[in-house]
C-alpha positions, 0 to 999 in steps of 0.5 A: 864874420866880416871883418870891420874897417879901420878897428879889425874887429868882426862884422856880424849884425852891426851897422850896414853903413860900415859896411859902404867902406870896406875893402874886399879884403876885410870881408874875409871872403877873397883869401887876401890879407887885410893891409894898410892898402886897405884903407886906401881902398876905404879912403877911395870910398870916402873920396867918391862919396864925396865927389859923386854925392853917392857912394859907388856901391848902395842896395835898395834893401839893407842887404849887407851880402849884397854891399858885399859882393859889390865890393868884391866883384863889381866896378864902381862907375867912374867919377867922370860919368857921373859929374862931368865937371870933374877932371878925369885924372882926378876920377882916375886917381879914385878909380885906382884907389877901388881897385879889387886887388890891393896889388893894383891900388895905391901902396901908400898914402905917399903915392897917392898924396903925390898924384894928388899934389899934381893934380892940384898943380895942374889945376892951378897952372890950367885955365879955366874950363881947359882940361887938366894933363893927364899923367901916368899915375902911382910913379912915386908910389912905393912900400918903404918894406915891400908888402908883397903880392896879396895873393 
């Protein structure tokens, strides 16, 4: 069974669409602990999907193993690649959040929320057409309780 994102139920003939969002962990296949950094994982898929207008993973056929695997194995194309127009810490920001390992994400949405926030001054303070600053990303990113490595 593949676990389902956001209720932790078991996935076994439900919707493929459910399966676009979900974290490497939640498929029961990486012998990692599903944590709240798992839905940072399945909030970065809803960000590509809606900066790109594509989600990064899709299969021609409705194969839910195949959806699978790309998770846990293949990297998205990054933002940037596919529109250009977007600022590339941006694209960054959404990189990290699709990170295989959840030690690499994001660990809270407080983290993420800040970059955002610079990101967001960034632009307002930028002239049009400059590129945004890039900056180091996660620097206010920490657990209030230290989650631990996954593995």
């Amino acid at each position: 069974p593949i676990s389902d994102f956001g209720t932790h139920q078991t996935y076994t003939e439900g919707s493929i669409t459910s399966l676009m969002y979900i974290s490497p962990e939640q498929t029961g296949r990486t012998n990692t602990p599903v944590s709240p950094r798992s839905d940072l994982y399945s909030l970065g898929v809803t960000f590509y999907h809606m900066l790109a207008g594509v989600l990064p993973f899709t299969s021609k056929v409705e194969d839910p193993m195949h959806i699978i695997h790309c998770h846990i194995a293949k990297t998205p194309v990054p933002l940037v690649e596919l529109n250009p127009r977007l600022p590339g810490i941006l694209s960054q920001i959404v990189q990290r959040l699709l990170l295989k390992n959840p030690d690499n994400r994001y660990q809270t949405a407080l983290g993420l929320k800040a970059d955002l926030t610079k990101c967001k001054d960034a632009l307002a303070s930028t002239p049009p057409g400059a590129p945004l600053p890039e900056f180091e990303l996660a620097v206010h990113d920490y657990a209030a309780i230290k989650l631990g490595p996954s593995s």
